[in-house]
Residue, then its C-alpha position, 0 to 999 in steps of 0.5 A: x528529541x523530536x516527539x515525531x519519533x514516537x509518532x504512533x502514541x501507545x495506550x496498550x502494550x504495543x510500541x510502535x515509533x518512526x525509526x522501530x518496532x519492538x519484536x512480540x512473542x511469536x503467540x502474541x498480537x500486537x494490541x491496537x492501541x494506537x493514536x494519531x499525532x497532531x500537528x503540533x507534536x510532529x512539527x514540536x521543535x521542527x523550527x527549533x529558532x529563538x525567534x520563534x517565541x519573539x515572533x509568537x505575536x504576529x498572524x500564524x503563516x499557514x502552508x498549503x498543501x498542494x498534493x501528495x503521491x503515496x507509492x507513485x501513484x501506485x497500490x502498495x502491494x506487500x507478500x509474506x516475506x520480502x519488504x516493500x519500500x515506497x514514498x511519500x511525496x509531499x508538495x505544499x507552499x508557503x509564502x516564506x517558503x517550505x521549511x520540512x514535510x511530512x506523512x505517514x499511513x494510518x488505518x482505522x477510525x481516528x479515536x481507533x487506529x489498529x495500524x501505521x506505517x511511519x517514515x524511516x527517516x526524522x525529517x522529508x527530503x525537501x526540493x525547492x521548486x523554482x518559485x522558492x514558495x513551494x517545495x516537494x518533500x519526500x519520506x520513505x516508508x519500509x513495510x516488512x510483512x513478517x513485523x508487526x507493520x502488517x500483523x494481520x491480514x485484516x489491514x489490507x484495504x484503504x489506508x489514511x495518509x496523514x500528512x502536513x507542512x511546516x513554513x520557513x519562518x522559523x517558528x513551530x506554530x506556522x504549520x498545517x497538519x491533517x490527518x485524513x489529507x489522502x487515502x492509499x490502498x495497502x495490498x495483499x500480493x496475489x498469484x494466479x496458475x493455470x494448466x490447460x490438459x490433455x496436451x495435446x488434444x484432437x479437435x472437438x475434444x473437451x480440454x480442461x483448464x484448472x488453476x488456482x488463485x492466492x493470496x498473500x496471508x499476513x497471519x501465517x506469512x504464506x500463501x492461501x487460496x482467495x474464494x468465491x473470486x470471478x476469474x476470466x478464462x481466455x484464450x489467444x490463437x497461435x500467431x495472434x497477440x490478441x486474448x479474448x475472454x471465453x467464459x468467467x469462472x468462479x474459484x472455490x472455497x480453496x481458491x482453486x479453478x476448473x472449468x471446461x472447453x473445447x478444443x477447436x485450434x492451437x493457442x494459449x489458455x489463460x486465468x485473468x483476475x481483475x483484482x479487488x481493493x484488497x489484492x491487486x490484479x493477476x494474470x497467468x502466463x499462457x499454457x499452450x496446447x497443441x489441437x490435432 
């Protein structure tokens, strides 16, 4: 049996491995007593040839990791309920050529690993480039918010991707295998209104635009206002493409929006939020208000 299947090593209660992840009580946490793998254990019997011992002898074929593209290149954005499916692409060379690839996300310092996010499958879908020496191999990773993949809403942020190559020799030993090889952000999925009253309004008249700005909350799988956040009001003029940003408004300790202006034409009002390594960008769509 592959040891990559248990790919996150338990000192605690909680077991996590590549193909599932126990269920905890409802009032329980998962203990984060997790550990990184070495090479050795993902890639244990990967080769799995009898000449791998006869060939014990010779120089170790050591691949090179070329890249590796968590998500397309893209943020991972998770929200309380549905799952969230990316890839992890990983391109190495070898001489010999490459036999498997692999990769997981991990969070944490390495002696203190609070999360992973481990492949659905045992081994990477392997493409062969046309020089033969070099291969893009390909795992998939599902994240479901309401398991114990994102128990808590502190794991947003910077992740580690761990990542490795096995040459095709045929022997276990050739491999390379780092576990800080990458970094990728794993988000908590925002949401942004915005109503700009009276409608309609006569000009030079003051109009006030709320809003609020929330965040996906991991611990209770809902929706929470996201504080103390710097969020653009702009507006664009009826016939134009164009929105320009009138003032920067900051959201309370509810995440809610609320500011003043005055009405001078016709045009949609909006809220912008840039975003922050935690939660990804948001845009309202534009509330249209009619100046008399």
């Amino acid at each position: 049996m592959r040891i990559r299947a248990t790919v996150a090593a338990v000192t605690g209660a909680l077991a996590l491995s590549a193909f599932a992840v126990p269920a905890v009580q409802a009032d329980e946490k998962p203990d984060a007593g997790l550990s990184v793998p070495s090479g050795a254990e993902i890639f244990g019997d990967a080769a799995g040839a009898p000449a791998a011992k006869a060939r014990s002898a010779r120089t170790a074929e050591v691949p090179v990791i070329k890249k590796v593209v968590v998500n397309g290149g893209k943020d991972i954005v998770v929200g309380t309920t549905a799952k969230k499916k990316f890839t992890v692409a990983v391109t190495a060379s070898s001489p010999s050529g490459i036999a498997d690839a692999y990769a997981f996300l991990w969070h944490g310092h390495i002696d203190e690993v609070d999360g992973v996010l481990v492949p659905v499958q045992d081994r990477g879908n392997c493409k062969v480039s046309s020089d033969r020496t070099t291969s893009t191999c390909t795992v998939s990773i599902t994240v479901d918010p309401r398991s114990d993949d994102l128990y808590t809403s502190s794991l947003a942020g910077t992740w580690n991707v761990a990542a490795g190559a096995l040459a095709a020799t045929g022997s276990e030993t050739d491999f390379i295998w780092r576990e800080h090889q990458a970094k990728a952000r794993v988000q908590r999925a925002s949401q942004i209104t915005v109503n700009a009253s009276p409608e309609p309004v006569k000009k030079g008249k003051t109009l006030t635009v709320t809003g609020k700005l929330s965040r996906a909350n991991w611990d209770t799988h809902t929706y929470k206002g996201y504080s103390g956040q710097p969020v653009k009001l702009q507006f664009r003029k009826k016939g134009s493409s164009t929105y320009t940003t009138v003032k920067t408004v900051k959201t309370n300790s509810t995440g809610n929006l609320k500011t003043t202006v005055k009405a001078s034409v016709d045009g949609y009002w909006r809220y912008s939020f840039a975003g922050t390594s935690t939660t990804p960008a948001a845009t309202a769509a534009g509330d249209f208000v009619d100046v008399k």
